[in-house]
C-alpha atoms as a printed R data frame, in Angstrom:
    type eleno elety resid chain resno       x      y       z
1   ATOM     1    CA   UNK     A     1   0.000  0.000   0.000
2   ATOM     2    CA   UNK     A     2   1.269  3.600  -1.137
3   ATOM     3    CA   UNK     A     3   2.244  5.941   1.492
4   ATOM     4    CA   UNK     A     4  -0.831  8.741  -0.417
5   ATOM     5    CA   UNK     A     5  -3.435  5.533   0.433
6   ATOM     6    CA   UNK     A     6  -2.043  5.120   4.143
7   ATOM     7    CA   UNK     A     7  -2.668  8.690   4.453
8   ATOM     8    CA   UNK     A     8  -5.969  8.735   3.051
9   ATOM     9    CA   UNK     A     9  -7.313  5.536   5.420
10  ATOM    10    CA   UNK     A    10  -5.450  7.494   8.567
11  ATOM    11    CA   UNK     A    11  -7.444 10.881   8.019
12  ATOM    12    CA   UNK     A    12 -10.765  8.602   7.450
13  ATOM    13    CA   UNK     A    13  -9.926  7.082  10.753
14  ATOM    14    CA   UNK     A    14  -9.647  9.652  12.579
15  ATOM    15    CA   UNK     A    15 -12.605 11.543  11.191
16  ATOM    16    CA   UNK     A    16 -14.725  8.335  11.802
17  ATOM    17    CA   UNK     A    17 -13.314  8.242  15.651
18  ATOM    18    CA   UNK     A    18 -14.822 11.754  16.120
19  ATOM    19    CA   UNK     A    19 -18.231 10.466  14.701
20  ATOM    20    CA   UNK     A    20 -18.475  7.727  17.109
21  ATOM    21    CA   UNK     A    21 -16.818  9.430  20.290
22  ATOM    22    CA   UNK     A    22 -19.455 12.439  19.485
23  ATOM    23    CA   UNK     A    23 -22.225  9.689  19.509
24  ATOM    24    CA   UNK     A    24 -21.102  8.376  22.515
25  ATOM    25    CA   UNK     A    25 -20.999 11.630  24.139
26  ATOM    26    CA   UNK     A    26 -24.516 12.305  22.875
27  ATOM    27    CA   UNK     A    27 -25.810  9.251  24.492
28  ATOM    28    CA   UNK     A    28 -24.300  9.488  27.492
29  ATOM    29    CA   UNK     A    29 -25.392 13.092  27.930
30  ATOM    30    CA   UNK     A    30 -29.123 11.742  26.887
31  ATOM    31    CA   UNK     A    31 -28.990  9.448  29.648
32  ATOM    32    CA   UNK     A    32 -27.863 11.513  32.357
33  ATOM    33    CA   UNK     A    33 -30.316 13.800  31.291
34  ATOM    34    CA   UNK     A    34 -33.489 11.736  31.800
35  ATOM    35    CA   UNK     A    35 -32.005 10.075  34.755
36  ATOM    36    CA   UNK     A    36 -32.290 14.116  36.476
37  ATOM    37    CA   UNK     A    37 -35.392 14.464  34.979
38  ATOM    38    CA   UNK     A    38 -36.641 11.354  36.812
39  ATOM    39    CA   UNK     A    39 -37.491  9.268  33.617
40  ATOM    40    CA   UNK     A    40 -36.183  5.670  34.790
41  ATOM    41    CA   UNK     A    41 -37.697  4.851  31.704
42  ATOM    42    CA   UNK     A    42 -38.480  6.033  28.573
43  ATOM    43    CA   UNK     A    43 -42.205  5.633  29.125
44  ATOM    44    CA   UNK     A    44 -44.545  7.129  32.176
45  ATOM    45    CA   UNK     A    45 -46.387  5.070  34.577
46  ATOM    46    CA   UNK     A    46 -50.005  5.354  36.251
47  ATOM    47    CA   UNK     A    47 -49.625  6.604  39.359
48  ATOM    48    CA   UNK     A    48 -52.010  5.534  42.114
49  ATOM    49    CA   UNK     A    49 -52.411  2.232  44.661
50  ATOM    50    CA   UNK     A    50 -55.028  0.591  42.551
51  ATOM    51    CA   UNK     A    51 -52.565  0.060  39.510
52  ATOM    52    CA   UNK     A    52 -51.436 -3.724  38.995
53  ATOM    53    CA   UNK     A    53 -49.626 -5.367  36.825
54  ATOM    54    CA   UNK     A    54 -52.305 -5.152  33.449
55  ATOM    55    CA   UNK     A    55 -52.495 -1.000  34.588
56  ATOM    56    CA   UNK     A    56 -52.451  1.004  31.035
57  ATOM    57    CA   UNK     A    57 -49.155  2.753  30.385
58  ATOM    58    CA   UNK     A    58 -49.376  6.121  28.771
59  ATOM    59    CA   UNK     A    59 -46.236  8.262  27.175
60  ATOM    60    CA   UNK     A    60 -45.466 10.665  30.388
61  ATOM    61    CA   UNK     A    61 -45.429 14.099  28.359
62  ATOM    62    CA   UNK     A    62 -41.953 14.740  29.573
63  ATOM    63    CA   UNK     A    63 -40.715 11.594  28.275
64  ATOM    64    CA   UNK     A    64 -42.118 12.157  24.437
65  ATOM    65    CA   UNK     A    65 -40.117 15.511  24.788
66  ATOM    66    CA   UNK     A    66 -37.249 13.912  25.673
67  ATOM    67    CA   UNK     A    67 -37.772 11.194  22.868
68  ATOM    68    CA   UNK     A    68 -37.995 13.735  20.459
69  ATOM    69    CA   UNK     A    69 -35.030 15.938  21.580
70  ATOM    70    CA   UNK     A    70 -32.918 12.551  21.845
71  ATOM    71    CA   UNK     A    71 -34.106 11.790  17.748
72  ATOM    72    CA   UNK     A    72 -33.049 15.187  17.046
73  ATOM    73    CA   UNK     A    73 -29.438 15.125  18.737
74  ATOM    74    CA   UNK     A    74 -28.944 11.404  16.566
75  ATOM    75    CA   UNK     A    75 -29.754 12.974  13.451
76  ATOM    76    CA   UNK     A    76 -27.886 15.993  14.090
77  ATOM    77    CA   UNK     A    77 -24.952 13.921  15.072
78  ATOM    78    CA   UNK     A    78 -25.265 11.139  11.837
79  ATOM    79    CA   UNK     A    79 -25.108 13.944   9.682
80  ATOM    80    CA   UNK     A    80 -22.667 16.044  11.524
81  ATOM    81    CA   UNK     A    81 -20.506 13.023  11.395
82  ATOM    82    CA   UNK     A    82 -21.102 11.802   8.096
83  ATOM    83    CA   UNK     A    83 -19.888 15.407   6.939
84  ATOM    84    CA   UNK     A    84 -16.827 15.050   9.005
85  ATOM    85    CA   UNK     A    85 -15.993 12.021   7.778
86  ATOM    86    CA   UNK     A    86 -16.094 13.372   3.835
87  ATOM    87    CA   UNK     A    87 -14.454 16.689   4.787
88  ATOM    88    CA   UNK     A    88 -11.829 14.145   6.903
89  ATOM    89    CA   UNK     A    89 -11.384 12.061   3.890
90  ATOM    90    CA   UNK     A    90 -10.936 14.821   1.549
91  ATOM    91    CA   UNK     A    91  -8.592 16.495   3.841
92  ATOM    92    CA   UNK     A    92  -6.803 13.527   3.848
93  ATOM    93    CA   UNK     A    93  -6.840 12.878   0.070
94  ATOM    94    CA   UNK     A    94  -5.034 16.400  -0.462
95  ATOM    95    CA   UNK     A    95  -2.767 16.148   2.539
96  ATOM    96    CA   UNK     A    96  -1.616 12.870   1.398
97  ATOM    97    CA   UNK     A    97  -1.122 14.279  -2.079
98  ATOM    98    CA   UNK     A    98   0.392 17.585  -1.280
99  ATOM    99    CA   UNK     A    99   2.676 15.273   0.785
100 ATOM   100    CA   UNK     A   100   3.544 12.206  -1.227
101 ATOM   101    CA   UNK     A   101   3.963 14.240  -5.053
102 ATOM   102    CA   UNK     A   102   7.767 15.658  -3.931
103 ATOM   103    CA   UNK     A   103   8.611 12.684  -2.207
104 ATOM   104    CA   UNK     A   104   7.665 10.434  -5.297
105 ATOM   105    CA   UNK     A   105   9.894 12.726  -7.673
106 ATOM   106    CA   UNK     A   106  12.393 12.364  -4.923
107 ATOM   107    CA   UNK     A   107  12.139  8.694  -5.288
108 ATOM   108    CA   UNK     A   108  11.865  8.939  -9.351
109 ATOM   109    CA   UNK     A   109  15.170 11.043  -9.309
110 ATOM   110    CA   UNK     A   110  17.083  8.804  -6.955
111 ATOM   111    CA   UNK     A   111  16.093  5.772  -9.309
112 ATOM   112    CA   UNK     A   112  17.867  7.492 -11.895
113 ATOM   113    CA   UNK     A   113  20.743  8.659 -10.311
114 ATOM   114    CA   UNK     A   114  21.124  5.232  -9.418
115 ATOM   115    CA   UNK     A   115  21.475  4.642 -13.663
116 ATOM   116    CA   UNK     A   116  24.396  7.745 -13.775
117 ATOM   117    CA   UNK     A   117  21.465 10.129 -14.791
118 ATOM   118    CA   UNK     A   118  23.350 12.517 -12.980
119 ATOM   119    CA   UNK     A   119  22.389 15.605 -14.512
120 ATOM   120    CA   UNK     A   120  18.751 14.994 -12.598
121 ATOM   121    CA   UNK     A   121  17.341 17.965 -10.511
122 ATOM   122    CA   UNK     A   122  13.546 17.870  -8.616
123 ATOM   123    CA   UNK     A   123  11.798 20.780  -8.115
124 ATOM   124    CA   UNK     A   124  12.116 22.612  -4.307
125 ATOM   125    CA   UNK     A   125   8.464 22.523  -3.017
126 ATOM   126    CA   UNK     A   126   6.613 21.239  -0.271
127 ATOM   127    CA   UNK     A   127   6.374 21.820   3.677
128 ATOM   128    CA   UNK     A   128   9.620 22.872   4.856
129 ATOM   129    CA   UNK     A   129  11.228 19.389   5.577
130 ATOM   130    CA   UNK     A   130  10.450 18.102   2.088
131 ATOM   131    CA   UNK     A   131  11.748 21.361   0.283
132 ATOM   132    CA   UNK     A   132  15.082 20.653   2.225
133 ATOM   133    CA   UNK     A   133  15.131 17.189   1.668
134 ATOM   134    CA   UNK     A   134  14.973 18.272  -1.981
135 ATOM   135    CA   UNK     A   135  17.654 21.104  -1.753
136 ATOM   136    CA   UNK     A   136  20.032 18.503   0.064
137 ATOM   137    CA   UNK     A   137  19.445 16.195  -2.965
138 ATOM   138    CA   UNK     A   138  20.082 18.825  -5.829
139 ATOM   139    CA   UNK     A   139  23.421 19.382  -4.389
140 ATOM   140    CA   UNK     A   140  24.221 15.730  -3.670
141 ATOM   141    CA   UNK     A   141  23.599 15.257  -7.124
142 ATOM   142    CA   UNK     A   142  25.192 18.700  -8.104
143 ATOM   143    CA   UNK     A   143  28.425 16.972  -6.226
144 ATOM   144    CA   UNK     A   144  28.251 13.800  -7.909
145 ATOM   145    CA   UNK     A   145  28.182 15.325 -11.038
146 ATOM   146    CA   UNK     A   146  30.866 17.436 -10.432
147 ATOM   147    CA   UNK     A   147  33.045 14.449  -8.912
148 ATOM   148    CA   UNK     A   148  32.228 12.071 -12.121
149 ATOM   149    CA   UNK     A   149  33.339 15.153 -14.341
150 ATOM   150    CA   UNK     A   150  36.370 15.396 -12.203
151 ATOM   151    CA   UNK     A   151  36.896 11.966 -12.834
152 ATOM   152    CA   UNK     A   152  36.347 11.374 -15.844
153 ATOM   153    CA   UNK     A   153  38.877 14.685 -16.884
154 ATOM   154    CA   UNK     A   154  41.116 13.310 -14.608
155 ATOM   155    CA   UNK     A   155  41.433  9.791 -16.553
156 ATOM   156    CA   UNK     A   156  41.928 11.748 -19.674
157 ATOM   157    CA   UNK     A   157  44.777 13.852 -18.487
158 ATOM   158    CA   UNK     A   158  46.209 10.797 -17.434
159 ATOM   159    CA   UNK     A   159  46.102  8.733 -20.402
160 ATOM   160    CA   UNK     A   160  47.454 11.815 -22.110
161 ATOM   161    CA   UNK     A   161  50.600 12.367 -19.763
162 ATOM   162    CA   UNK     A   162  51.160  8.838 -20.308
163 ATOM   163    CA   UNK     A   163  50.995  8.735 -24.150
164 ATOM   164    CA   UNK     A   164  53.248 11.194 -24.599
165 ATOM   165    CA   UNK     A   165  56.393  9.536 -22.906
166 ATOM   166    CA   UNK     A   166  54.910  6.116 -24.171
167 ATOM   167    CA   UNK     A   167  54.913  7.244 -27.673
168 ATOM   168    CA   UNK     A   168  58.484  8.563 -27.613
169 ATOM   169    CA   UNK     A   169  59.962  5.313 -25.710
170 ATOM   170    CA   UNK     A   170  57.819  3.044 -28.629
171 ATOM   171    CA   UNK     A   171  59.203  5.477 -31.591
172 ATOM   172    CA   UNK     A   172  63.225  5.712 -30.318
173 ATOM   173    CA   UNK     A   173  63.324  1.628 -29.664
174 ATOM   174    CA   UNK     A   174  61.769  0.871 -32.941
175 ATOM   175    CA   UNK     A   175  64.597  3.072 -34.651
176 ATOM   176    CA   UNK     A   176  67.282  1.469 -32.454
177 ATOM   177    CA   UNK     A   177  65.073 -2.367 -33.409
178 ATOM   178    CA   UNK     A   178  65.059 -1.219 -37.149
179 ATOM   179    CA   UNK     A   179  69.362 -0.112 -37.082
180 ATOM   180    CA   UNK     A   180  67.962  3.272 -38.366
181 ATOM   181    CA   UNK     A   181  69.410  5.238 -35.078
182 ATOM   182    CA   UNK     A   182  72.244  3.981 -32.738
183 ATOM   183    CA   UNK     A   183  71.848  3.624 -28.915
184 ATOM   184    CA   UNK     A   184  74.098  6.195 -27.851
185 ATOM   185    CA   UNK     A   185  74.654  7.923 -24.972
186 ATOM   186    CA   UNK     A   186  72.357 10.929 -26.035
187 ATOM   187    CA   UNK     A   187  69.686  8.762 -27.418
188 ATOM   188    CA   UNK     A   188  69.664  6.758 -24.578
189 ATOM   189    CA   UNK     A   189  69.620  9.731 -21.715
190 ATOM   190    CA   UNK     A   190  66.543 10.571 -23.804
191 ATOM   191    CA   UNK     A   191  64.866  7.560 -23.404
192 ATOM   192    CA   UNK     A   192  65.767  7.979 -19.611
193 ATOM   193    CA   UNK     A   193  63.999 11.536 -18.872
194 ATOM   194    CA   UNK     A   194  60.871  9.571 -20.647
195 ATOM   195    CA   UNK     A   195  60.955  6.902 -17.828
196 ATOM   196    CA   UNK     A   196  61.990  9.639 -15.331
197 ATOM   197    CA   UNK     A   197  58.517 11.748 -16.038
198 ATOM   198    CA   UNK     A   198  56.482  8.004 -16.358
199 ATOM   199    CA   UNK     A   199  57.514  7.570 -12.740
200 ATOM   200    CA   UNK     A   200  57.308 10.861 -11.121
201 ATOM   201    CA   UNK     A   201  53.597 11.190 -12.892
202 ATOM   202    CA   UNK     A   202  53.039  8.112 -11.416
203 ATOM   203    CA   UNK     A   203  53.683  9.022  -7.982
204 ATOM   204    CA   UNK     A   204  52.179 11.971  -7.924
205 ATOM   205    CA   UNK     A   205  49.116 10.332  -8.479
206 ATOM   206    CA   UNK     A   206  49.780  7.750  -5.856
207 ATOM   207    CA   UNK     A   207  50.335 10.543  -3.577
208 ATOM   208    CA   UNK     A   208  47.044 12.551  -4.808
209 ATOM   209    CA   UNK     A   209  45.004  9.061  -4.123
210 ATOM   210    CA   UNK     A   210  46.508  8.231  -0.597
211 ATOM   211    CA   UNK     A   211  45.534 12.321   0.518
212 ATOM   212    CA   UNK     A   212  41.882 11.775  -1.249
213 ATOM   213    CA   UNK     A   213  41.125  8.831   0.732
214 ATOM   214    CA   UNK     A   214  42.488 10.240   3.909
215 ATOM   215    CA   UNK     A   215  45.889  7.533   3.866
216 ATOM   216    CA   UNK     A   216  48.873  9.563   3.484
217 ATOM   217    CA   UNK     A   217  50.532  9.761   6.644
218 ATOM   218    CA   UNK     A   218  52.727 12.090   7.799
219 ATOM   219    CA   UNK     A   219  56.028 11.692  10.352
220 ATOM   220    CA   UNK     A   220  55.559 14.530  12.397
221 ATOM   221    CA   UNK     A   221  58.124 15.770  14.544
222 ATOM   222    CA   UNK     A   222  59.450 19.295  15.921
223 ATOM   223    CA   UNK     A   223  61.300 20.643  13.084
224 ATOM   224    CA   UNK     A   224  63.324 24.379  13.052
225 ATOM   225    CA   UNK     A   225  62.164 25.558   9.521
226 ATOM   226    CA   UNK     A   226  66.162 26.410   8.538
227 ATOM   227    CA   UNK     A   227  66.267 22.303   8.842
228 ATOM   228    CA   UNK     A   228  64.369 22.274   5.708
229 ATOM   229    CA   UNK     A   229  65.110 25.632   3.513
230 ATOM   230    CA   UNK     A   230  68.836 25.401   3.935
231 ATOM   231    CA   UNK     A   231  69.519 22.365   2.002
232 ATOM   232    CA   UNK     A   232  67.335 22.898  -0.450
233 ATOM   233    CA   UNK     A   233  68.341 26.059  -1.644
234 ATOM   234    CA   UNK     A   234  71.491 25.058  -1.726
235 ATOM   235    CA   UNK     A   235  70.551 22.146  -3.967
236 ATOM   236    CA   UNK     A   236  68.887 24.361  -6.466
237 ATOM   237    CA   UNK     A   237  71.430 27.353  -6.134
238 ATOM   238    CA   UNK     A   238  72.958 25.571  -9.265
239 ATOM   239    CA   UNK     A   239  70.149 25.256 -11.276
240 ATOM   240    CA   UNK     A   240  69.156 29.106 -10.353
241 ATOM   241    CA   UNK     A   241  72.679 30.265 -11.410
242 ATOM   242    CA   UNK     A   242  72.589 28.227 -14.491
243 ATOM   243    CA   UNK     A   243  69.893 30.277 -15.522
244 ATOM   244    CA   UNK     A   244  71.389 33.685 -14.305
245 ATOM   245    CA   UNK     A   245  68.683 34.133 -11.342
246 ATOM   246    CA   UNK     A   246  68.939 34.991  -8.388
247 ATOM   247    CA   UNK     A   247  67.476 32.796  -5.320
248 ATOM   248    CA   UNK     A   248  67.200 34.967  -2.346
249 ATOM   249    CA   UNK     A   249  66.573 33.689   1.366
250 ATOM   250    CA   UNK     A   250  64.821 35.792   3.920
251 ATOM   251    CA   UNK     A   251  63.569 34.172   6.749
252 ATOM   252    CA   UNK     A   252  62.950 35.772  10.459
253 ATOM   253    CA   UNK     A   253  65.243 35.168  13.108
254 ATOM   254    CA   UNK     A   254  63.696 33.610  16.324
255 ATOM   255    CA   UNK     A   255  60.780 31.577  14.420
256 ATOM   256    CA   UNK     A   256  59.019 28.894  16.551
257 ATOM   257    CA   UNK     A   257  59.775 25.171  16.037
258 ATOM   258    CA   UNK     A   258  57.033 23.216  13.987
259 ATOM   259    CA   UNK     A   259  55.368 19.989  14.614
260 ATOM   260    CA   UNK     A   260  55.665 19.135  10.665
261 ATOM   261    CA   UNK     A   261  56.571 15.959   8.604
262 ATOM   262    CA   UNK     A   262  59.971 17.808   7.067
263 ATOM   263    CA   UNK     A   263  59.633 15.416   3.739
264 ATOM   264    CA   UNK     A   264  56.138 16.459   3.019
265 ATOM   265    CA   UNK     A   265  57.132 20.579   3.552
266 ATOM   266    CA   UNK     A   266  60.392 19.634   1.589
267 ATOM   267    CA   UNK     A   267  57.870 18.355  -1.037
268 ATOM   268    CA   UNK     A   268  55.751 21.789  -1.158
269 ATOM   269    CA   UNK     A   269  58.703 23.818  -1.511
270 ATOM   270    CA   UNK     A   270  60.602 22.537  -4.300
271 ATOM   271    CA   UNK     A   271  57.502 22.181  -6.103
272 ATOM   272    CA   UNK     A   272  56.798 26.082  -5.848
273 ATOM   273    CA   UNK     A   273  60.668 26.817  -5.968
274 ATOM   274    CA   UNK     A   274  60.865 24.168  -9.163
275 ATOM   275    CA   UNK     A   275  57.769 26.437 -10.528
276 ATOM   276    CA   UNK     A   276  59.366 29.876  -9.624
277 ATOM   277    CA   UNK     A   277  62.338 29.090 -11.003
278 ATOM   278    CA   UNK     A   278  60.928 27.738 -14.608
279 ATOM   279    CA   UNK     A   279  58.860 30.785 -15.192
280 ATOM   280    CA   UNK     A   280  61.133 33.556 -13.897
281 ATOM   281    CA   UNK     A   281  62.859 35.077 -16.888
282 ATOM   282    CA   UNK     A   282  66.476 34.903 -17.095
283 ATOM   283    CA   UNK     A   283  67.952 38.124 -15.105
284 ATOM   284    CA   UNK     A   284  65.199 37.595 -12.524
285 ATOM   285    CA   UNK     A   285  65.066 36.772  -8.603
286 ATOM   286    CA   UNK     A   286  63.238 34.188  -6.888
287 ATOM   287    CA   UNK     A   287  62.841 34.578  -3.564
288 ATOM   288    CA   UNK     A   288  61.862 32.412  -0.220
289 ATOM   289    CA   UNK     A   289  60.872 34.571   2.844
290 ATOM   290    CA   UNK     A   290  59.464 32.964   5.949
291 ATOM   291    CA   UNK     A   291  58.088 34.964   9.411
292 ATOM   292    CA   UNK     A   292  55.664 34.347  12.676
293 ATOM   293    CA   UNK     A   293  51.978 36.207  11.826
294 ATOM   294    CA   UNK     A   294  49.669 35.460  14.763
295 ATOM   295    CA   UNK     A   295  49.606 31.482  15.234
296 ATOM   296    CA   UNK     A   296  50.912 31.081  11.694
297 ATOM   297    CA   UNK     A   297  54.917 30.602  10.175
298 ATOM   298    CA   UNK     A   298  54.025 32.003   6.553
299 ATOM   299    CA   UNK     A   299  56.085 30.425   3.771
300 ATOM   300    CA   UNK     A   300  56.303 32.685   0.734
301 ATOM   301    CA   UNK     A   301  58.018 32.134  -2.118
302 ATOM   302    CA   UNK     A   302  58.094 34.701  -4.681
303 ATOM   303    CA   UNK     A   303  59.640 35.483  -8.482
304 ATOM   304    CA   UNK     A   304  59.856 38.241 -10.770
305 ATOM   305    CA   UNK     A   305  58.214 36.385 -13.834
306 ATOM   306    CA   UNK     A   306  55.022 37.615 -15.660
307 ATOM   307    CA   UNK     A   307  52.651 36.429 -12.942
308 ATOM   308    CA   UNK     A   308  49.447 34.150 -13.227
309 ATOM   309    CA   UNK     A   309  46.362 35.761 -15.339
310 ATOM   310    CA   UNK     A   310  43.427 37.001 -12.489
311 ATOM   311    CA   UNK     A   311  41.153 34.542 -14.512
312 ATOM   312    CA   UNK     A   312  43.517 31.416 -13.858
313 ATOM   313    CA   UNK     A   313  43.943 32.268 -10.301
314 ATOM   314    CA   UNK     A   314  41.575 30.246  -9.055
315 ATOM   315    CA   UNK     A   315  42.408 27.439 -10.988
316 ATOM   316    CA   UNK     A   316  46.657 26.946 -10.662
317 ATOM   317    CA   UNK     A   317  45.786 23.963  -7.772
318 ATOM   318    CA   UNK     A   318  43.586 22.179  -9.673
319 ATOM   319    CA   UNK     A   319  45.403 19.045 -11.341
320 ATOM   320    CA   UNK     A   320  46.765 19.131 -15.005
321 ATOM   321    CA   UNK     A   321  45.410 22.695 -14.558
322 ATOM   322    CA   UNK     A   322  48.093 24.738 -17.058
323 ATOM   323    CA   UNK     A   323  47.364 28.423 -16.740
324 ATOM   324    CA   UNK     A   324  49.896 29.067 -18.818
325 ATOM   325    CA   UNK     A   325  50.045 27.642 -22.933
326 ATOM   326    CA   UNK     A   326  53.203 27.640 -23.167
327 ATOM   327    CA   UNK     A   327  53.627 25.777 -19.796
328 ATOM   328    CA   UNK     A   328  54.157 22.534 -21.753
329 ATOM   329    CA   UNK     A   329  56.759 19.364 -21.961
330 ATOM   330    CA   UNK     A   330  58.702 21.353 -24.790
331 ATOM   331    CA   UNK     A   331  59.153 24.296 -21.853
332 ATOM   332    CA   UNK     A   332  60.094 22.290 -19.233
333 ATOM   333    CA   UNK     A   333  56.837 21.846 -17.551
334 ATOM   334    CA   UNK     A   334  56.308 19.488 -15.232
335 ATOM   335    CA   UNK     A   335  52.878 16.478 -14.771
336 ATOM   336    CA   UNK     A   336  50.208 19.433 -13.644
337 ATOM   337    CA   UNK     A   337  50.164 17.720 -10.608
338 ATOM   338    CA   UNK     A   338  52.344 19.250  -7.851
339 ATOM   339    CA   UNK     A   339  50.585 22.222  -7.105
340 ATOM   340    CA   UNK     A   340  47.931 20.236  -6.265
341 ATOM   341    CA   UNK     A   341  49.911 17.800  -4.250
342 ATOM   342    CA   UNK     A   342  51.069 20.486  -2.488
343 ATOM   343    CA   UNK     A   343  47.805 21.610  -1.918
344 ATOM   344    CA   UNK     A   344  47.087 18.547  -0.026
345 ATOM   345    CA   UNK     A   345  50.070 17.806   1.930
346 ATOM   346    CA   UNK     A   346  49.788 21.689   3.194
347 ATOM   347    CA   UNK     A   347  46.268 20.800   4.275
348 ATOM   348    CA   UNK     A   348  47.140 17.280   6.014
349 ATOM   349    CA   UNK     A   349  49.481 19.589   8.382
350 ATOM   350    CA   UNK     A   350  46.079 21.689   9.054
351 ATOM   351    CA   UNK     A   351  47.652 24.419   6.649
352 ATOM   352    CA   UNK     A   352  46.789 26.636   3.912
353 ATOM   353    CA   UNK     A   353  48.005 27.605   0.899
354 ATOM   354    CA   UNK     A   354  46.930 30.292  -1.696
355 ATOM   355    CA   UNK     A   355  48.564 32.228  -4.813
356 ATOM   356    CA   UNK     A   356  48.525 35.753  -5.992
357 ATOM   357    CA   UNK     A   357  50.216 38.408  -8.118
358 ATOM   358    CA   UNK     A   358  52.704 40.492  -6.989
359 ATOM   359    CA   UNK     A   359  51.585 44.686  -7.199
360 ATOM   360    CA   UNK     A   360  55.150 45.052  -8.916
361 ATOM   361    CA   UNK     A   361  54.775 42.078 -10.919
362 ATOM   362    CA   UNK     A   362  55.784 38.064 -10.217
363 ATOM   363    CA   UNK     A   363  53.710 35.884  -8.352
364 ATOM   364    CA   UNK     A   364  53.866 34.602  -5.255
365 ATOM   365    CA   UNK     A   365  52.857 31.488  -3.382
366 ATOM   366    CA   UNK     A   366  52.169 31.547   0.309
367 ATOM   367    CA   UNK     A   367  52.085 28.398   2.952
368 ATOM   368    CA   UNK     A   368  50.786 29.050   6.489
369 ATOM   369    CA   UNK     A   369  51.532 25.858   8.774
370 ATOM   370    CA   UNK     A   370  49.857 26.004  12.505
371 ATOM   371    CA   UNK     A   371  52.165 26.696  15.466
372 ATOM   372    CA   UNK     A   372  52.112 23.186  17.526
373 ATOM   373    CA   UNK     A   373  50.407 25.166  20.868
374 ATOM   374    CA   UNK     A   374  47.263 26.299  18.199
């Protein structure tokens, strides 16, 4: 049985409980009456000592007064009821439709969802509680749709990254198969950068699956932030001279020790020191300043480059996200993936992270980590 019948058969039952507890009431109220108005019956008797049992009963006049008034109260109350009862029914017929209509798209919409339809959206009507049961489904579904597109773009990017290094291992072997090129050194260190970006796309998506489910874990440990920074700008110091740039350091004396996994921040920072570094023309500075700001070490890392169009701003964490065209394989660029790693492994230490243009021109990339005590 539907839930629109249920409600139809409840209202009914009620409305048929108030027709027999009004009844009753009448009844009861007839009987008390009589019994003040000293009718022990509904009849009057002879009254006098020479009455026996074959006496003549006549209608006492109070009692056909009563009779009548009692008729009239039944009648009054069948029809009364019987009204009640329709009005009750219909009552219930509309409540029960007014009720049950969202809730059966509801149902209709979830059936499809459940087939991928998930471009599905049911009107926002109803009492209250079924208008937000509605709203809370459009955006589950608005989520889901999102996520599958997500998905689905995500799969394509991959298969992409992957073709490309694929297609150049296939095409160099078959030349070296076919005696058309030698394997020499240069061919071969080739073939090696191909394998090189295979495996660091591949981890980056291992590491952008373990932080989406929740499993990457961290090694967290007090750490001084110089720990970290030091060695890694002396690492890339080569690189930055190579390409006649200047990487600056600037970080505040005195800062607080972190409770941080110094891998993962390691991680973050060569990824937006990597980035700075690519983009910054020759000539340019890059530079990594750190300080205390409330319960916050801010990590900044800026370069003099041409900066990161407003419109693409709110897209540069996204993955395979290029803001830039010319941000491709041929220029050095890397999977699309690390700013969004970094993303992630800033907010598994409870951070934040957020990019902007510089008002003299650059970008910049800031990373606030928690002080342990906040």
């Amino acid at each position: 049985m539907s839930m629109r019948v249920r409600l139809a058969w409840a209202f009914a039952g009620m409305a048929l409980a108030v027709m027999v507890l009004t009844l009753t009431g009448v009844n009861v109220g007839m009987a008390v009456t009589m019994r003040r108005m000293g009718m022990g019956h509904m009849w009057g008797m002879g009254h006098g000592m020479g009455m026996g049992w074959g006496a003549s009963v006549v209608p006492a006049p109070e009692a056909s007064g009563a009779v009548d008034m009692a008729g009239g109260l039944i009648r009054w109350s069948l029809w009364s009821g019987a009204a009640g009862l329709v009005l009750a029914a219909g009552a219930g017929v509309w409540a029960a439709e007014r009720i049950t209509r969202p809730l059966g798209r509801l149902r209709d919409a979830a059936r499809q969802l459940g087939l991928r339809d998930l471009s599905l959206r049911v009107p926002v009507e109803g009492d209250t509680e079924v208008a937000e049961l509605a709203a809370a489904f459009n955006r589950m579904a608005e989520r889901l749709e999102a996520e599958d597109r997500a998905r689905r773009q995500l799969l394509a990017d991959v298969a992409h990254e992957l073709g490309h290094p694929l297609s150049v291992l296939r095409g160099r072997l078959e030349l070296m198969q076919d005696g058309i090129q030698a394997p020499t050194p240069e061919a071969l260190v080739t073939l090696q950068d191909e394998v090189v970006r295979m495996s660091r796309l591949i981890g980056d998506l291992r590491d952008l699956s373990l932080a989406d489910a929740g499993a990457l874990s961290l090694r967290l440990r007090p750490v001084r932030l110089e720990e970290v920074v030091d060695p890694l700008l002396a690492n890339l110091e080569p690189v930055a001279a190579g390409r006649r740039i200047a990487l600056e350091r600037d970080i505040a004396p005195g800062l607080p020790v972190l409770e941080v996994d110094p891998d993962r921040i390691r991680q973050v920072l060569v990824n937006l020191l990597s980035n700075a570094l690519r983009y910054t023309p020759e000539g340019g500075r890059v530079t990594l300043r750190a300080w205390q700001q409330g319960s916050e070490v801010r990590i900044e890392v800026a370069d003099t480059g041409p900066g990161i169009d407003p419109a693409d701003l709110p897209h540069v964490f996204e993955r395979f996200y290029r803001a830039d065209p010319a941000r491709t394989r041929s220029a050095g660029g890397g999977t699309g993936l690390g700013l969004a790693i970094a993303r992630s492994l800033v907010q598994l230490h409870g951070g934040r992270i957020w990019a902007e243009n510089r008002p003299e021109g650059g970008s910049r990339f800031t990373v606030a980590l928690p002080l342990p005590h906040a």
